[in-house]
Steps between C-alpha positions, in 0.01 A plus 500: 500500500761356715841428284562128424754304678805437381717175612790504629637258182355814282709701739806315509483470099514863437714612772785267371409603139564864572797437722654295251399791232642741714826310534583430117399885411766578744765322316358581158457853589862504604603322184341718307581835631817349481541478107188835462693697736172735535311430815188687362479389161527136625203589758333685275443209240378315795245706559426538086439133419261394885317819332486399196469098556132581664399716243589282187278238743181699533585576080458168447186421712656390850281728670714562764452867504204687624377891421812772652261666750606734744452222803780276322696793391592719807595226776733361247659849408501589853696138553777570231569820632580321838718326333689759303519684794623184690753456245609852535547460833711133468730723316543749737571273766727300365687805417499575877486182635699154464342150383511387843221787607276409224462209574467555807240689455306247276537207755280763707231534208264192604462666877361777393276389180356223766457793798307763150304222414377397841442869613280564128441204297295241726785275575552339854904538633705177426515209697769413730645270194465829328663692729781282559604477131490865411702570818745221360518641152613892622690342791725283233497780220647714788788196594540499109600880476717471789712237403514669120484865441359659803270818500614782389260862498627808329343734782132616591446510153599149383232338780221765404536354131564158601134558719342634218597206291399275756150644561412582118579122407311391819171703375555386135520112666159552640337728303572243179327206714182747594510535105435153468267479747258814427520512097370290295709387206678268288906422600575579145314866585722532781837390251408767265432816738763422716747472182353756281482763783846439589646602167458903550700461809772255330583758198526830733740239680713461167561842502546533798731275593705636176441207274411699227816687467675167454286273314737574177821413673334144638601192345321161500626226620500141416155293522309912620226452248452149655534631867295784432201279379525235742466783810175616320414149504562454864358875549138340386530206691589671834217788437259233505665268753507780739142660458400094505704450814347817717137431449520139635718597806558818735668817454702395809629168324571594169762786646625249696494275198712750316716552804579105501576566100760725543721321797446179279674657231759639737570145660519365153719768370766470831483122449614530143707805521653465854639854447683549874175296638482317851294192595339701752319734278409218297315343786325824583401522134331112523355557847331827380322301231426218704330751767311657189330180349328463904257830448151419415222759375336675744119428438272796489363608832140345577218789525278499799155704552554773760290726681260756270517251267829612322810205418787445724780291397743272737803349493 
């Protein structure tokens, strides 16, 4: 059964829901790590109430939950441990590495998500429109990081981090959409194994990281119960924004979607904290958006009959 189509208002609505999701957990996140100054535990209660929001909804006859078979189970444990790995990684190479190559590197990210899921998930290569834009968007990223912090790569071993970074969130980008595409299940489903699965690798993180050794010497501070609730709040809404948001549109878009996230909340973080900031990074900031909001999906390629009576596909 062919998948049904989705408009491009159904599109628009859900991309702008989870990028404006996206953008207020930012702040709240930062606001309440800020007064819960334990990264993990904040996280961690994130991950607790999507969990738990999902079950107390199938408890009370939702039905958004189906049986925990071993179809649903593995792809979504082998998808969290791409992205505890992935985090890992972030860590390491921003310990080797400076903003600037970061991001940097994620400017990159929609190039090669589009080139993995022409070469193995049926889509054709973007337009010229296409084209154009993401050349635009890493083009002004790189102008950005010029005219701010620069690159800077802690030897071999900072880019051979930095790569693995790159590629592991690249595979997680597509892999989630082919998730989408090949099992069936309910976006709630998806909420709730992506959360709950998450939570092993979030409390080997607290220790870790050495949160445990100073939970007693932390001390609240003002409004952290309220913070602290409204980020697991914001942590339901963009679990189901962003599940929402990849099965209407390709992997290729939605990491360039989050790419356009994070240098909006850049330019509107220079603009209102012009900390040392000139008008030329600025532009490259706007310019790098504007390039963004040109790409278009990439429609799946069209299958043609081929000698011996096997399937081609072409472009």
């Amino acid at each position: 059964m062919a998948p049904p189509t989705v408009g491009l208002a159904e599109k628009l609505f859900w991309i702008l829901a989870y990028s404006g999701c996206s953008s207020t957990m930012l702040v709240i996140n930062k606001l309440a790590v800020g007064a819960l100054p334990l990264p993990t535990v904040v996280s961690g209660a994130q991950l607790v109430v999507s969990a738990a929001v999902v079950v107390v909804m199938q408890m009370f006859g939702a039905k958004v939950m189906g049986p925990m078979d071993r179809t649903r189970v593995v792809p979504f444990v082998l998808y969290t441990a791409m992205f505890a790995a992935g985090l890992f990684a972030n860590m390491k190479a921003l310990l080797l590495t400076n903003v600037g190559a970061v991001i940097a590197a994620r400017s990159c990210l929609p190039v090669i998500v589009c080139i993995i899921e022409w070469a193995f998930m049926g889509r054709s290569l973007p337009s010229a429109r296409s084209t154009l834009s993401l050349a635009g968007v890493v083009g002004f990223a790189g102008l950005y990081i010029r005219f701010d912090s620069g690159v800077d790569v802690n030897g071999a071993s900072g880019y051979v981090w930095l790569f693995i970074w790159w590629m592991l969130l690249a595979l997680q980008m597509t892999y989630g959409k082919w998730m989408t595409e090949k099992i069936e299940m309910t976006q709630w489903e998806r909420v709730f194994y992506t959360n709950a699965f998450a939570i092993p690798p979030t409390i080997l993180l607290f220790f870790f990281m050495g949160e445990f050794g100073n939970v007693s010497d932390v001390e609240m501070g003002d409004g952290a119960w309220f913070w602290l609730i409204a980020s697991c709040v914001m942590g339901v809404g963009i679990s189901y924004s962003g599940w929402r948001t990849r099965s209407v549109i390709t992997a290729t878009t939605f990491t360039l979607v989050g790419v356009l996230n994070k240098m909006a909340t850049i330019a509107f973080t220079v603009i209102v904290w012009p900390n040392d900031t000139t008008a030329a990074s600025i532009l490259a900031l706007v310019f790098c958006i504007l390039f963004g909001l040109l790409y278009q999906d990439a429609p799946k390629r069209k299958e043609r009959p081929s000698i011996g009576g096997h399937k081609a596909t072409m472009s």
